[in-house]
N, C-alpha and C positions, 0 to 999 in steps of 0.2 A: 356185530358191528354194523353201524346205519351206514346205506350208500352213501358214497363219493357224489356230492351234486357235481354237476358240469359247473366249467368256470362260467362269470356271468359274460356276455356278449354285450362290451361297451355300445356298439352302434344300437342297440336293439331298443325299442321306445319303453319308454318307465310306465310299467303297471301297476295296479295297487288299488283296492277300494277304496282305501282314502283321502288317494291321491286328489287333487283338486281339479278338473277340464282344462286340457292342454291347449285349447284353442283361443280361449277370450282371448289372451293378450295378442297374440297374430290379430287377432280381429280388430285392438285397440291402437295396436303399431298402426296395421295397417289403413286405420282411418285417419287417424295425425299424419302418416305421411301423405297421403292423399290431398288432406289439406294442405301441409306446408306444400303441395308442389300445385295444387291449383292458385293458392296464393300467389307462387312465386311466376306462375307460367302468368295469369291473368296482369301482375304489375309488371313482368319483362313484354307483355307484347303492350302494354299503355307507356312505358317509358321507350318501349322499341316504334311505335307510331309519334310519339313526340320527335324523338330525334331524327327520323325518316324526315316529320312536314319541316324542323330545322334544317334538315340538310340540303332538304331541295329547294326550300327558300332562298337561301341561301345560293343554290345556283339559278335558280330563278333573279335574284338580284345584279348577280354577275352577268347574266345575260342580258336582263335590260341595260345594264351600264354597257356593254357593246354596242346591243339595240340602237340606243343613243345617241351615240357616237358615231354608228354609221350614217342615221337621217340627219343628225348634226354636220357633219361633214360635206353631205350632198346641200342642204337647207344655204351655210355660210357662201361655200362655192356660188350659188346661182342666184346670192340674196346682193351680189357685189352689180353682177350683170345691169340690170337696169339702172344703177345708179350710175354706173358706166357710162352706158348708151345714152341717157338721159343730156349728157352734155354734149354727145358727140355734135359737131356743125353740123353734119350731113342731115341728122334727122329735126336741129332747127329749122336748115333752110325746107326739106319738106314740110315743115308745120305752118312757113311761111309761105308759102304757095310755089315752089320748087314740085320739081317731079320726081313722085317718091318709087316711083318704079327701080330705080337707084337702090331702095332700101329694102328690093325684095330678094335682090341675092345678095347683098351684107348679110340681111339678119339670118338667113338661109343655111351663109359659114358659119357665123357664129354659133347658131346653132346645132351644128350640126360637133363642133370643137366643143363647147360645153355640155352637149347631150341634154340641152330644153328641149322640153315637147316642141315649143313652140314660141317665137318671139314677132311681137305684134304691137304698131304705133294707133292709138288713138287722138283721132281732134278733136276739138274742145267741145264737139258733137255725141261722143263717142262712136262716132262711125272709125272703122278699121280703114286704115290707108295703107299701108305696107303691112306685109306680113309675110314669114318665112315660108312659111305652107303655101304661097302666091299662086304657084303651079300645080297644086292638088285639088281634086274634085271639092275637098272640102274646106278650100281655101278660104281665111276671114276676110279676107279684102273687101270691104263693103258692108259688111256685116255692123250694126246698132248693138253696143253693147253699156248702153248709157243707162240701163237698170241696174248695169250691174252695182252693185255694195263695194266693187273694189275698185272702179272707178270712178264712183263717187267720192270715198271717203281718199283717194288720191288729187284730185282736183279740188278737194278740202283740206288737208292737209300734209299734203304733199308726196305721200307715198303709203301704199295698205298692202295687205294680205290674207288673200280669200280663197280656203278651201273651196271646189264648188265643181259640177259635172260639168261637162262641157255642153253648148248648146248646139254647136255644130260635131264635134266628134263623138259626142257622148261618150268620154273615156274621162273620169277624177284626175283631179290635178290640183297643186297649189298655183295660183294668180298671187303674182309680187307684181306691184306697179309702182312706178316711180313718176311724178310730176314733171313733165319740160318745163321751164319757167324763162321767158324773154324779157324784155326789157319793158315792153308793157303790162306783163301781168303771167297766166298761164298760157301755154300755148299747146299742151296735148298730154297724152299719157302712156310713157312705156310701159309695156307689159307683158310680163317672163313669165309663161304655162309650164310648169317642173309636174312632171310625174314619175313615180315611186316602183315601178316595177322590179327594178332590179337591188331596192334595198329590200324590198320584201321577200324577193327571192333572199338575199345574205340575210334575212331573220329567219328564215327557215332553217337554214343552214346549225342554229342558232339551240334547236333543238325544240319540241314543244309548238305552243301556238302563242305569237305576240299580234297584238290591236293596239290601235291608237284612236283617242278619242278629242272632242272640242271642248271647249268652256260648259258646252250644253249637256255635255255625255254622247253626241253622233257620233258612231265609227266611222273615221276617214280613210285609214289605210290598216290593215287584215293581211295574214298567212292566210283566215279562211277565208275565200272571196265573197263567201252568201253572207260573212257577217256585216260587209260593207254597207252605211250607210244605216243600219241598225240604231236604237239608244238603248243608255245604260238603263234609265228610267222614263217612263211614257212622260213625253213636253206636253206644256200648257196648250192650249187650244191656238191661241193669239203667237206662240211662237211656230207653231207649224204654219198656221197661215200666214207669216212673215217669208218662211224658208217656199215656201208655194210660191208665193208672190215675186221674191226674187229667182225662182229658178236653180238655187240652189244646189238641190241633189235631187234637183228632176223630181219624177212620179216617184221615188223611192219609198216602200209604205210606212217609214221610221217605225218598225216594228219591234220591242224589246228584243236583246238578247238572249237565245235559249239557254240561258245558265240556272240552276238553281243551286242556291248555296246554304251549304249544312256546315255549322259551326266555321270554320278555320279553315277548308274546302271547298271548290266548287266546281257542280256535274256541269257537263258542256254537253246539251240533247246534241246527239248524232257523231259524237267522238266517240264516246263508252268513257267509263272511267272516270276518278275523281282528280282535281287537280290544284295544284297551289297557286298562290296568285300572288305577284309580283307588281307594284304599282308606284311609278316614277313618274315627275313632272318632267316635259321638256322646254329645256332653257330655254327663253329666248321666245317662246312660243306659248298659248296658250291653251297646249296640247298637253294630253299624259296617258305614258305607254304602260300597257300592261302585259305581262309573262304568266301564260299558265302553261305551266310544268307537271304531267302526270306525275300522280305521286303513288297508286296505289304496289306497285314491281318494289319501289323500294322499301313502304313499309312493312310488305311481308318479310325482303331479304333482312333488314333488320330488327325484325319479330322476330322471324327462324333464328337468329344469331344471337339474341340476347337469350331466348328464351331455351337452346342449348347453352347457354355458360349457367344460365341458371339451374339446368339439368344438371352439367356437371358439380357444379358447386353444393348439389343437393345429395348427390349421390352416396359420396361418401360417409355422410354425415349419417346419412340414414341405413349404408352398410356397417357402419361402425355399431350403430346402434343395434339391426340384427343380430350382429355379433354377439354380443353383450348378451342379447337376450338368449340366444342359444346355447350359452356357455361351454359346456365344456361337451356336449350331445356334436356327434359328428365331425373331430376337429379334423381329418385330412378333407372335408366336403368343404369346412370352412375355408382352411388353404385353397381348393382347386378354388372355389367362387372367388377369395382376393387375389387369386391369380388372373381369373378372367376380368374381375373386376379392372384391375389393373393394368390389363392386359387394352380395354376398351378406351379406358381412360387414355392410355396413351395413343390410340389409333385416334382418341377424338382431338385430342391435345396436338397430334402433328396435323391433323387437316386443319384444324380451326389455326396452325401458325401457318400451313401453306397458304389458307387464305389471308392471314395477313398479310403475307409475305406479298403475295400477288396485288393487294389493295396499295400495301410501300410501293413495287415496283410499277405499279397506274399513278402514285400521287408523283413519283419521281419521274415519270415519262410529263406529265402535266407540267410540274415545277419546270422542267426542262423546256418544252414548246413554249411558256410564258416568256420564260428568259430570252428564245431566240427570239418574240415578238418584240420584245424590250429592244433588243438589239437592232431587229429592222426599222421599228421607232427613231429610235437613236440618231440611226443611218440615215435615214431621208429628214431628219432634224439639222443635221450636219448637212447634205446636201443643199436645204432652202440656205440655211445661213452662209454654205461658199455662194449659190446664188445672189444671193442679199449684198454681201461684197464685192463682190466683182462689178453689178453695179452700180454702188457707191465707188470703187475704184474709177466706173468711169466718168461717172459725174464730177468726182474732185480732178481727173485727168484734164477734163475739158475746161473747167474752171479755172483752172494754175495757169494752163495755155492764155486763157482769156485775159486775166488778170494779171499777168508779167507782160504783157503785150504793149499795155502805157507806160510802168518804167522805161520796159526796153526802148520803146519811142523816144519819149524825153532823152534820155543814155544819148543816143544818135545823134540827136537834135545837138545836145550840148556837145557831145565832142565833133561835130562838124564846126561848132561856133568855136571851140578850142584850136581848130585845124587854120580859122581863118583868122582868130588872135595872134598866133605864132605867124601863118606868114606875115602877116603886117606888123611884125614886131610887138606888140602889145601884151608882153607875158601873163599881165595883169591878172586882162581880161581870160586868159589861158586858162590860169589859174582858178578862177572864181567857176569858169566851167567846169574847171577838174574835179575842184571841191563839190561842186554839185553831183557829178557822174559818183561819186564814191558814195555819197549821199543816198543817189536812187539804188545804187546795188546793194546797201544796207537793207534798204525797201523791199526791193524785190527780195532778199532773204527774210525778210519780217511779213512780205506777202504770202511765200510759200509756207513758213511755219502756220501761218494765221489760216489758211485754206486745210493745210492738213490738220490743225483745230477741227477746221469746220467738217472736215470728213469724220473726226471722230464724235462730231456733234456735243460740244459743253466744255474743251479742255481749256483752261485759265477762268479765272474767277471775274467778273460782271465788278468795275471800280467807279470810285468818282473819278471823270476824265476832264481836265478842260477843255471847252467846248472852241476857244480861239486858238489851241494847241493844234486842234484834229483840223481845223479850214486853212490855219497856213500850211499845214505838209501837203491839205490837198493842191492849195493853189501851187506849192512847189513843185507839186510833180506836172500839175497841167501849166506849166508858166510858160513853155515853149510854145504846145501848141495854141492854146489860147494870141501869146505873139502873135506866131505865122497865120492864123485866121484874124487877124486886124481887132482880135474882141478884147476891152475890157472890160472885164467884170466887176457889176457893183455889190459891193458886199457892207452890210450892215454895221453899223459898229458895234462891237461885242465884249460885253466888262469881261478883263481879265479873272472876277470871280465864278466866273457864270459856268458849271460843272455839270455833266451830265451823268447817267449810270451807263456802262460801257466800255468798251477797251478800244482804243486810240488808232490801234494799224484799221482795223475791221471798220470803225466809223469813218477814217480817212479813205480806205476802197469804195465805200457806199458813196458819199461826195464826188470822189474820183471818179466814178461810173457815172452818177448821176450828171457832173458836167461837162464830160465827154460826149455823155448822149445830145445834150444839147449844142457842143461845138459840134459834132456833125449834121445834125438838123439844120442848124443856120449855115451852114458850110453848105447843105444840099439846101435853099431855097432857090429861090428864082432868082439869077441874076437880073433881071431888071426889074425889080421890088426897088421901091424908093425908099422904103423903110430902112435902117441901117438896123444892123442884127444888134443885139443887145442879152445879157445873160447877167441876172442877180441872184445875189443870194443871200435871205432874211433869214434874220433870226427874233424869236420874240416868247419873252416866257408866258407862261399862261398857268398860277397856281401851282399845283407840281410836275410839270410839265414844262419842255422847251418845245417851240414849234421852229423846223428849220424850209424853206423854201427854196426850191432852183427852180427858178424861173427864166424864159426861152420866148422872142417873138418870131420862132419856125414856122415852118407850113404846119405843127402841127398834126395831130391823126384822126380818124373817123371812131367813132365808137365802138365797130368789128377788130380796130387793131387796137385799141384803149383797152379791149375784154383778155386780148389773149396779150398783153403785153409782161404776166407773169406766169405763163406758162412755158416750160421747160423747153427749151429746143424750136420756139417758133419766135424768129426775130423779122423785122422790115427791112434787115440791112440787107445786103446783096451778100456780105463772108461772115455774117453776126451767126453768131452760135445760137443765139436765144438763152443765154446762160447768165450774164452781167446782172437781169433786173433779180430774177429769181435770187439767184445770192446777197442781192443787197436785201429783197424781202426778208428773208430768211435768217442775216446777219439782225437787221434792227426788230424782228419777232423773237430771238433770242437774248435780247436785252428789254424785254417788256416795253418794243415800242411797235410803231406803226409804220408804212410806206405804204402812199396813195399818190393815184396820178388822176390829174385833169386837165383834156386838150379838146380843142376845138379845130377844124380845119380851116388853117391861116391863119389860125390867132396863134400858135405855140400852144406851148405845154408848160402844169406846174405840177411838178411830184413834193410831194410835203410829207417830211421824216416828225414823227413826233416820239420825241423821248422822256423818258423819268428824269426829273430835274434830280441833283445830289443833294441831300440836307447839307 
């Protein structure tokens, strides 16, 4: 009997002369996978650098729109100032030969409350006469700044804004200037020096490096300070020797930018590193901010992250495939490997979720700090607007007082005439008083609704009114005092079809003001004038148009009180609020008309209402 062979030994490798070389196919596998995974590694790190320069563009954008927003903020704030200043009297009468020593500690507070570098009057010289800095070594007080381009193009047309170094601090700043203008022509030029230090500080903040440049490509304001005064590309020959010539940005060697840019990137000599770049206009100006955002941290982190999922995704595909090949050679080796296999995959599968988990819990801290921004937003939105009201409250507070002030007279008037009907027996006359008084408190309730109108600015619709409707209720309510001052007033005759656009109480107040101002004028003349006082009032159409008239032979006003006679809170009276003109302006601008005044001193005064005639 032949030997018993041993059993074969599954694990043991298959021999045989026949057999074919065990290795090609390992060697075939393993050059296809090789492939599919440099394929796959080389388009997850070109799709993981796309989405890297999208992503940080993207915060690069979001940052310029803060960017923005901050120099927008400070720009509006200090763009107000000069046009402010520009009317104050104080720094007419210094332009008029006053002494402007007066205007060195004004501008001094003010700026020191609005945080200008520096606030500075020029005369039509451009020599400096007042100026905030008065007291400092390197005060402009006296200083020629009549080259400069931004007082020039202010004393041309009325107001400029010029980057430009300073000639005495040497420290960059914007120049806003604003025109004084007098009654003969110009008479000097304000001028607000804003510097930027502490928005460039908050662009840092901001992350990254942001620049701002001109029309020309010049850096004006830099996170980097050596980039200041740089350009984006070398200027023409003829414009540097312009910016020479005015002084501009000084000796500055306007030397390009040290960026060089590759594709979609660009290197910044002496940061390291490549970066994105973000490029916005700013409103309003003829400026545009740029954000560059290093971008190479993030391309890798999302390289390494795509190009593991791409690992993973590869893996099994190509362990499945081993398998297969090895068939049934080794099956507990097989097991132990999709054990580990499996094993791996899930260690990569919970970090690659804790990472997400932790990117959700970063996007949801973000989502969260926006929203409280939103909210602080909100908040001082709601605070300007209780501002804004309160006062408007006071303005219509003061008004109501003013304007019930002539009913309530009239009212007196007639019922003292009513008191002295009854005792003389005369009920008549009682009577016709009484009727009147009931009359003016209807008034006065159609004055108060009409002023709280006016406080909500627009409420009732603009009608055809008759125009002999609105001058008798005025002459009604002035009928007394007009008496008691001995005036009659001549009033035009007026066809009962003749209609104007407007609402009836509102147009009665404007008359009512207007010839009240004139019964006290002629009430304050000089008693021994030989002139006897006299008050008319025309009317006359003109196309579509009515022109109405109160006319007055008062002392009259000078031209200084002609200028501010529709300015808020400044009256000639001795208890006048300064409020009566302004509301009638205000009333007859809201019905697409006009109110103008012309006085001479001694001759009186003629204010003239021109309104939209009614088809």
């Amino acid at each position: 009997m032949a030997d018993a062979l041993p059993p074969a030994d599954p694990d043991a490798p298959l021999t045989g002369a026949s057999e074919p070389p065990a290795r090609w196919p390992w060697l075939v596998f393993a050059a296809i996978a090789l492939a599919l995974v440099a394929v796959a590694l080389v388009s997850a790190a070109n799709l993981g650098r796309s989405r890297a320069v999208a992503g940080v563009r993207a915060q690069a954008e979001n940052a310029a729109t803060l960017a923005i927003a901050v120099l927008r903020g400070e720009l509006e704030k200090q763009r107000a100032v000069p046009l402010i200043l520009a009317r104050d009297p104080d720094v007419r009468r210094a332009l008029a030969g006053g002494d402007p020593h007066a205007l060195d500690t004004k501008f001094s507070a003010i700026a020191r409350e609005t945080r200008a570098s520096v606030i500075y009057l020029l005369d039509t010289r451009g020599v400096a006469i007042a100026a905030s800095n008065w007291d400092e070594p390197s005060s402009f007080v006296g200083s020629d700044y009549s080259f400069r381009d931004y007082y020039r193009k202010a004393m041309a047309e009325g107001g400029a804004e010029q980057f430009a170094l300073g000639t005495v601090s040497n420290r960059p700043g914007l120049y806003i200037t604003s025109r004084v203008d007098g009654a003969a022509g110009a008479l000097g030029v304000l001028v607000v020096k804003v510097e930027f230090p502490q928005v460039e500080a908050d662009w840092k903040a901001l992350g990254g490096q942001i620049y701002v440049t001109d029309r020309r490509g010049v850096v004006l304001l830099s996170t980097v300070e050596a980039w200041r005064f740089h350009v984006e590309q070398p200027l023409p020959p003829t414009e540097v020797a312009e910016i020479r010539r005015s002084l501009q940005f000084g000796a500055a060697p306007l030397a390009p930018l040290p960026f060089t840019r590759r594709g979609d990137l660009v290197e910044a000599r002496g940061l390291g590193g490549r970066f994105v770049e973000a490029r916005t206009a700013v409103p309003t100006t003829g400026w545009t901010l740029d954000v560059l955002l290093p971008v190479d941290r993030a391309i890798g982190t999302e390289r390494a992250g795509l190009q593991l999922i791409a690992a993973l995704l590869l893996m099994p595909s190509l362990g499945l495939a081993a398998e297969l090949m090895r068939r049934r050679r080794r099956a507990l080796a097989r097991r132990l490997a999709d054990a580990r296999v499996k094993a791996e995959l899930e260690q990569r599968v919970e970090a690659r979720t804790a990472e997400l988990a932790g990117a959700n819990a970063r996007l949801m801290e973000e989502m969260a700090e926006r929203a409280r921004a939103q909210e602080r937003l909100s908040d001082a939105r709601e605070e300007l607007g209780k501002a804004n009201r309160l006062a408007t409250l006071g303005q219509v507070s003061a008004g109501v007082a003013h304007e019930i002030n002539q009913p309530l007279a009239a009212i007196r008037t007639y019922a003292e005439n009513a008191r002295a009907f009854l005792q003389r027996g005369a009920p008549e006359g009682a009577e016709g008083a009484l009727v009147r008084i009931v009359g003016l408190t209807e008034r006065v309730g159609a004055i108060t609704d009409t002023l709280r109108g006016f406080a909500r600015r627009g409420d009732g619709a603009v009608e055809p009114t008759p125009l002999a409707d609105v001058i008798s209720g005025a002459l009604m309510i002035l009928d007394a005092p007009l008496r008691q001052s001995g005036i009659r007033p001549v009033v035009t005759a007026i066809p009962a079809e003749l209609r104007v656009m407007g609402r009836r109480v509102e147009l009665e107040q404007v008359l009512v003001n207007l010839m009240r101002n004139a019964i006290e004028a002629l009430a304050g003349a000089p008693p021994a004038s030989s002139i006897a006082p006299a008050l008319s009032l025309g009317v006359r159409a003109e196309g579509d148009s009515v022109v109405i008239t109160v006319t007055d032979n008062g002392p009259g006003m000078s031209e200084a009180q002609v200028a501010g006679l529709f300015t808020p809170f400044r009256s000639s009276k001795a208890k006048g609020l300064g409020l009566g003109l302004v509301i009638c302006q205000d009333i007859v601008a809201r019905f697409g008309g006009t109110l103008t005044a012309a006085c001479r001193p001694g001759e009186g005064c003629v204010f003239t209402i021109v309104l939209r005639r009614a088809p």
